[in-house]
N, C-alpha and C positions, 0 to 999 in steps of 0.2 A: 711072887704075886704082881709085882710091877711090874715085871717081863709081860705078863701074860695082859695086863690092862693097855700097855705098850703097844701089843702085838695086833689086840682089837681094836685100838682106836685106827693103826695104821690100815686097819684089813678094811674099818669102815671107811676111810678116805679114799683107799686106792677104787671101793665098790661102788663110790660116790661118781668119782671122777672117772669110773667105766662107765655109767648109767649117762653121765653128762656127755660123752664122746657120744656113746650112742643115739642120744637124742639130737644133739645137732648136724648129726648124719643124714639122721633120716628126718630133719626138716630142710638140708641143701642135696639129698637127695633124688632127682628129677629136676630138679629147678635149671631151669636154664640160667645162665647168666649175661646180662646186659651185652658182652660183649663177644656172646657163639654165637654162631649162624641163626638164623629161624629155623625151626625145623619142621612146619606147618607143613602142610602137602595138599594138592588138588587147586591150590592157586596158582594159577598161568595172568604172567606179567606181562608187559608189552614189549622187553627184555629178554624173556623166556625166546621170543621170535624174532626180536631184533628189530632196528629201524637201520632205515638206509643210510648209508654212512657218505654217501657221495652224492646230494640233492644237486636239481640240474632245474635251471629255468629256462625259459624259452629263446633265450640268447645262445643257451648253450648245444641245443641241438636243431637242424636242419631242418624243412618240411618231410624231407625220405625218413624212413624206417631206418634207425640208427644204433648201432651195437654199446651198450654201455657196459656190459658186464659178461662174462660166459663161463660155465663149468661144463667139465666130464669127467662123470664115473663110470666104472663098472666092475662087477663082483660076480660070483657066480649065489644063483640063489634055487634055492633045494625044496621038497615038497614042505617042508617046516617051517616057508616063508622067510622075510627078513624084511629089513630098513636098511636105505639108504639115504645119506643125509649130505645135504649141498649148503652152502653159504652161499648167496648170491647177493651181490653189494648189502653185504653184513647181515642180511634176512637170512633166515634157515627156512630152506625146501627140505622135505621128506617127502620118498618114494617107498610106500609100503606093500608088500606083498602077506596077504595071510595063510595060515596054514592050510595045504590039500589045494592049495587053488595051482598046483604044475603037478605033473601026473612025473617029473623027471627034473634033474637039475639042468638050469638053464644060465647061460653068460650074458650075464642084462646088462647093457649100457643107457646111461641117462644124459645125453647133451641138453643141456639149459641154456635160454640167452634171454639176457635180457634186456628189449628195445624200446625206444622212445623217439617221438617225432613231435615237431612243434607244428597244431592247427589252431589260426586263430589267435595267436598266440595264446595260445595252452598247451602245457606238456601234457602228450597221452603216452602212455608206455604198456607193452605189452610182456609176454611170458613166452617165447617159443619153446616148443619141447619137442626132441629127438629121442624114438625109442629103438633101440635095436636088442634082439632080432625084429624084423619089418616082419609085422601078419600075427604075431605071439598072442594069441589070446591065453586068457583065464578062465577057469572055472567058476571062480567067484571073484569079484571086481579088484584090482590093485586102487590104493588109493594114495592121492599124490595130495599134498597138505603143505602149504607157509603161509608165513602171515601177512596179514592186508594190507600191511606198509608195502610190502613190495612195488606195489602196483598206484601207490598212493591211494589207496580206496580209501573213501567217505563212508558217513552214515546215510544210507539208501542207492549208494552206486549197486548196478549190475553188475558182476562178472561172469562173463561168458568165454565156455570152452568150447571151441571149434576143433574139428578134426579137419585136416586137408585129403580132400578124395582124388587119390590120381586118374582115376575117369571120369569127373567132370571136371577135374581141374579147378576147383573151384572149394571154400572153406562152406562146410559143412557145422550146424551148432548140434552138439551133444547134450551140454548141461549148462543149467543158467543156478548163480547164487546172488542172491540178495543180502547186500552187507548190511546187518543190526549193530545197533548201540552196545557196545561194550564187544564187537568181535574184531578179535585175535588173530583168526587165524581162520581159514579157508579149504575146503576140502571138495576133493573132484572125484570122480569115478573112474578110470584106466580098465575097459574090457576089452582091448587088446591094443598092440604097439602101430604108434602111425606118426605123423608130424601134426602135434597138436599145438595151438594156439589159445591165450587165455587174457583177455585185454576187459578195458568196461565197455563205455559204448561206440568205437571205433572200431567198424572193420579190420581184421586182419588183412595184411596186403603181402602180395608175393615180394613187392617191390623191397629190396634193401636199403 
């Protein structure tokens, strides 16, 4: 008989102390802890795009158009589109292509440079882009996206995309953005490959 009162009081401890693991399972559960990552999503920082990692004052560059930074890639990209991603003095450029917009796969190269000239004493800096193959259109538009740091943009600067036309020899505007409060990050239109330019309110110049 004392076996068996033995055997019960143990069976109700060990079903005590089950009930109690389970409970404090499932209240740390989901819970993140002070010291994991965040795991939020759909917030973009000013990090997410990066800030320039090599600021330059007007001591530091020339009145000519002056090379401060440059990348190239190239990959091959297929009717299912893709993303190419550049670091350009520590900003992230992305060249996106969407699906069905190449009827074939194609060897896309993407030259970036990035210049700056002192007027005024004021740094202006621009964005050159090289695309090749030269003439490549799309079906439906590529879009080319980094963020505002790049270029130093303000809240209310202009940024303007020019295409350069080699029969008038002359920069050509495509698209104009308007920098709001709280943006990140800048996006243009690519309906075919050319030497395009992307600065605020300075003329692009051939001059180097």
């Amino acid at each position: 008989m004392r076996n068996k009162k033995l055997c019960s009081v143990q069976m109700k401890i060990a079903i005590g102390l089950a009930l109690l693991a389970l409970t404090v399972f499932g209240l740390s559960c989901g819970r993140v802890l002070p010291t994991a990552p965040d795991t939020k999503t759909g917030s973009v920082t000013e990090e997410d795009w990066g800030v320039p990692c090599n600021p330059v004052s007007p001591d530091d560059v020339p009145f000519e158009w002056t090379e401060l930074s440059s990348q190239e890639n190239a990959d091959w990209f297929g009717t299912a589109g893709g993303v190419m991603t550049q670091v350009i003095d520590c900003v992230m450029l992305q060249f996106r292509v969407p699906p069905q917009a190449l009827d074939a796969p194609v060897y896309i190269t993407v030259q970036s440079s990035l210049m700056a000239r002192n007027l005024d004493g004021k740094v202006y800096k621009k964005l050159e882009l090289l695309f090749d193959p030269d003439g490549q259109v799309f079906s439906e538009p590529a879009t080319l996206m980094f963020g505002t740091t790049l270029l130093g943009s303000k809240e209310a600067d202009q940024l303007t995309l020019r295409w350069f036309n080699p029969e008038t020899q002359s920069w050509e505007v495509v698209q104009k953005v308007l920098v709001v409060p709280g943006m990140l990050m800048v996006t243009f239109n690519i309906s075919h490959f050319s030497r395009y330019a992307i600065s605020t309110s300075v003329q692009p110049s051939l001059d180097k």
